[in-house]
C-alpha positions as CSV (number, residue, x, y, z in Angstrom):
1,X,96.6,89.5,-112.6
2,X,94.1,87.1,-111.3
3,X,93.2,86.2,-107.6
4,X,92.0,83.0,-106.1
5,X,88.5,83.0,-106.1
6,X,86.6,82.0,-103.3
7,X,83.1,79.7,-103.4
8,X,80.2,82.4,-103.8
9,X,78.5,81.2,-100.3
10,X,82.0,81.2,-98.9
11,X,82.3,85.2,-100.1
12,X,79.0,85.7,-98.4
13,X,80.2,84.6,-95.5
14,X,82.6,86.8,-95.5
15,X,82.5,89.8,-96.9
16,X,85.4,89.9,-98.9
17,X,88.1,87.7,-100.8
18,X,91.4,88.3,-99.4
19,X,93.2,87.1,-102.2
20,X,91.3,89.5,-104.3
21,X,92.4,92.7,-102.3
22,X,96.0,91.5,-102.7
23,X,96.1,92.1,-106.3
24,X,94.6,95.1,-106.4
25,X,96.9,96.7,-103.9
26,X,99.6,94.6,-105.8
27,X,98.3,96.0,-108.8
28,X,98.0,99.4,-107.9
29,X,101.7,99.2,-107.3
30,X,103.2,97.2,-110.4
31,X,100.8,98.5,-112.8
32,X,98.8,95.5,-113.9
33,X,95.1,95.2,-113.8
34,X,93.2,92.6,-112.2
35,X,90.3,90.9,-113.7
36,X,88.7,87.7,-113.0
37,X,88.0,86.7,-116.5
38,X,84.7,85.0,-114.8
39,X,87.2,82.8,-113.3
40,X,85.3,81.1,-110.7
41,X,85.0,78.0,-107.3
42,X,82.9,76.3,-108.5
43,X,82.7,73.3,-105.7
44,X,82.2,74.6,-101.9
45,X,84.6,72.5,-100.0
46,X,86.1,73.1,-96.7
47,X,89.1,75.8,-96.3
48,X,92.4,74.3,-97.1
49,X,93.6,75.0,-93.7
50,X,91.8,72.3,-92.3
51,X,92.8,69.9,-94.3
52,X,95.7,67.5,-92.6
53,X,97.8,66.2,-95.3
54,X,98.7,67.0,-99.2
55,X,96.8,64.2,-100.3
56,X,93.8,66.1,-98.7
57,X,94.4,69.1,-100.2
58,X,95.4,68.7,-103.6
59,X,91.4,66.2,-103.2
60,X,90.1,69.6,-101.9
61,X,90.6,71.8,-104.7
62,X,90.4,68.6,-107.5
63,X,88.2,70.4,-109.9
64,X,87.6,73.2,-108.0
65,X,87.6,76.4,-110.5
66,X,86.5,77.1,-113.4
67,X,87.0,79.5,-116.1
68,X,85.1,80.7,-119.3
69,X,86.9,78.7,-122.4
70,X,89.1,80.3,-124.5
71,X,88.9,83.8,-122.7
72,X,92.8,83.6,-121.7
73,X,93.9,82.7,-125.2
74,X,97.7,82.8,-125.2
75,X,98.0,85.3,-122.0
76,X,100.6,85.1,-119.3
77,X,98.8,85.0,-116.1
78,X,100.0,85.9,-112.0
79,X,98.1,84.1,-110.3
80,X,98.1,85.7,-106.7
81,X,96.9,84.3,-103.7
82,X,97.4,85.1,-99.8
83,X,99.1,81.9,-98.7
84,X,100.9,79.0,-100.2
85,X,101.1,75.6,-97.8
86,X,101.3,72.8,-100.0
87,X,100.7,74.4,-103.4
88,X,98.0,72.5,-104.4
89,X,95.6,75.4,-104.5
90,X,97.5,77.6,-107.0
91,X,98.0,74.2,-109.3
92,X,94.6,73.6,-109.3
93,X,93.9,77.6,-110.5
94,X,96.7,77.2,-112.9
95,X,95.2,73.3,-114.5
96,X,91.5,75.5,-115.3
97,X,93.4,79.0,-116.5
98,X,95.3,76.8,-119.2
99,X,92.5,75.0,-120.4
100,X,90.8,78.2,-120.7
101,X,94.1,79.3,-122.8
102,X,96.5,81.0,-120.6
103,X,99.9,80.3,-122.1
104,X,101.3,80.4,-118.5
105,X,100.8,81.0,-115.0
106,X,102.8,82.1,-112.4
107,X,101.9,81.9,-108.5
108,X,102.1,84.7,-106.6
109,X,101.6,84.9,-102.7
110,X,102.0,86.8,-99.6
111,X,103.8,84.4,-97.5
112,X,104.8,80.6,-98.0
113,X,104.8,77.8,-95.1
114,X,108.4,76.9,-94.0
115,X,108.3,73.0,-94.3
């Protein structure tokens, strides 16, 4: 299990990544560890929610992780995250896990926006 990482100044802002005590209480139930694989935010942009359309969004997060080459090699990855609105934040995780080798990756969230 990974979570969604948040920008470092972000996380000092804050405290805490939400996403990131989701899996582990996640975890603690399934079974699964959780490690970040240095699986970083690499570009500080605003919080999703105040973006105002898809098209913002998915421009938001364009490029926004990054992850150590070839660490993943062939794994199958849950990618977990608090919420999904559009989707474009978990595709964006899942676009820099596989080109650091995950075989797949599968979203996982709290709750999901009714559209």
């Amino acid at each position: 299990m990974i979570s969604v990482p948040l920008h470092e100044k972000r996380l000092r802002y804050r405290g805490y990544n939400h996403a990131e005590k989701l899996a582990r209480e996640v975890s603690g139930l399934v079974g699964l560890p959780v490690n970040n694989y240095n699986f970083k935010r690499i570009k500080d942009a605003p919080p999703q929610a105040r973006t105002h359309s898809v098209h913002e969004r998915v421009e938001n997060v364009k490029d926004a992780f990054s992850c150590e080459p070839e660490v993943l090699q062939d794994m199958s990855i849950i990618l977990v995250d608090d919420v999904c609105t559009s989707g474009s934040t978990l595709e964006a995780c899942a676009v820099a896990l596989k080109s650091a080798g995950a075989r797949r990756v599968t979203g996982f969230t709290l709750a999901r926006e009714i559209s």
